[in-house]
Kinemage of the C-alpha trace (Angstrom):
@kinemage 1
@onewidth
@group {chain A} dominant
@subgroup {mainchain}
@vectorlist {calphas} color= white
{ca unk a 1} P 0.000 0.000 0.000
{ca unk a 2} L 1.581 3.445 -0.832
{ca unk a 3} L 1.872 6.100 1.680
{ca unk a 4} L -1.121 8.101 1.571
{ca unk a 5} L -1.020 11.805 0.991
{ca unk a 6} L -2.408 13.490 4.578
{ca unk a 7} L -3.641 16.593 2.346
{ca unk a 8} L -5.916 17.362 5.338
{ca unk a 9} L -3.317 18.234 7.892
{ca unk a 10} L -1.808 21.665 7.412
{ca unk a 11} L 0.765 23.954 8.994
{ca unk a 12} L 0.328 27.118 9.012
{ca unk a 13} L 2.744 29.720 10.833
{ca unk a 14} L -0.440 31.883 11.936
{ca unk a 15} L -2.775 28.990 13.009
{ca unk a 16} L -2.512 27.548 16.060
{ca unk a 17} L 1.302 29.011 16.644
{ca unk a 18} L 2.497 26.645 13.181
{ca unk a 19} L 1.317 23.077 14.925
{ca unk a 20} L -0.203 21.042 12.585
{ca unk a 21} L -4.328 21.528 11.998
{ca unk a 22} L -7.061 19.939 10.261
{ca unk a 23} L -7.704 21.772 7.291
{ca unk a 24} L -6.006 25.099 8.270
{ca unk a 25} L -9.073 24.935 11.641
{ca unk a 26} L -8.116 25.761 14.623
{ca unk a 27} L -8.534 22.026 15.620
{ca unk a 28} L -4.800 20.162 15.995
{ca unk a 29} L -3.876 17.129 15.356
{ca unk a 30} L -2.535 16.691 18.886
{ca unk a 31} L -6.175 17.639 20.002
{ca unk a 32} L -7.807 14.707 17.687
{ca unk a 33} L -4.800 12.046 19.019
{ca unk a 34} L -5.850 13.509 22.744
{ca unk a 35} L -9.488 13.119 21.711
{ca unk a 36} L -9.102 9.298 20.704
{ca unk a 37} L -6.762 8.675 23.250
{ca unk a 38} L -9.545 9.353 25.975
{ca unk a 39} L -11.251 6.627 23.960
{ca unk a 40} L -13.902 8.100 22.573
{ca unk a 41} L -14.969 6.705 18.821
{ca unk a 42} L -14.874 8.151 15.692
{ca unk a 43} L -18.806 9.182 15.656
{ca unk a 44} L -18.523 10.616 18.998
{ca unk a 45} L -16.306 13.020 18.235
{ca unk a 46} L -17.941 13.923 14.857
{ca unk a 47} L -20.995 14.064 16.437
{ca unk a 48} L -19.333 16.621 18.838
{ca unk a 49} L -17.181 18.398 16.164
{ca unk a 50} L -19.213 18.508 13.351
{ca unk a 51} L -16.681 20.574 11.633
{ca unk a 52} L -14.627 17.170 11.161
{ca unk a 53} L -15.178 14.348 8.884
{ca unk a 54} L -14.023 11.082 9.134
{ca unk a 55} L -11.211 11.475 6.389
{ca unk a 56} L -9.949 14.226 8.816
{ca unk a 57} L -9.818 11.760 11.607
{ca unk a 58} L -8.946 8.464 9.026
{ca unk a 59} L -5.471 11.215 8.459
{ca unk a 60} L -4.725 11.852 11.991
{ca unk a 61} L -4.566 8.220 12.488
{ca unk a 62} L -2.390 7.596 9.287
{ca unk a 63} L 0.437 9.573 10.577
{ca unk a 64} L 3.690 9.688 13.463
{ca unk a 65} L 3.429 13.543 14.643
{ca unk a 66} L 5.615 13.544 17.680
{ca unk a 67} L 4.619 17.002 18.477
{ca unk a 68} L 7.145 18.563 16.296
{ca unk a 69} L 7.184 16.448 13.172
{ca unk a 70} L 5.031 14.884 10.656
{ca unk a 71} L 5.414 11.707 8.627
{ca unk a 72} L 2.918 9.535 7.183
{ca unk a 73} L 2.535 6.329 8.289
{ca unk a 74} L 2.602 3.064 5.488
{ca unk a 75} L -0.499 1.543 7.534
{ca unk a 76} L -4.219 0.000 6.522
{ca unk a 77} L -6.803 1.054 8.819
């Protein structure tokens, strides 16, 4: 499987101090990874950010961001 393209995760210097965002929102990825990590599911937290979509979230979990880098990940989810 190739390495997907994560062309929903942006950086932007004057978003969110440069860390990297869904979609140039004002939502991080570290924020998703927290989100997931407090184990709620995917429709919960669309439900309760309805500015997401599951691509958005299907990205987040395709990729290594170690809170100062990111790669994408070669994974099938």
């Amino acid at each position: 499987m190739a390495i997907r393209e994560l062309d929903r995760i942006t950086i932007n210097p004057g978003v969110c101090l440069g860390q990297p965002t869904i979609r140039g929102m004002r939502i991080t990825v570290e924020f998703v990874l927290k989100l997931l990590a407090s184990q709620l599911s995917v429709p919960e937290i669309l439900e309760s950010y309805p500015e997401l979509e599951e691509e958005d979230i299907r990205q987040v979990l395709n990729l290594n961001y170690d809170g100062s880098s990111v790669v994408a990940l070669d994974t099938k989810l």
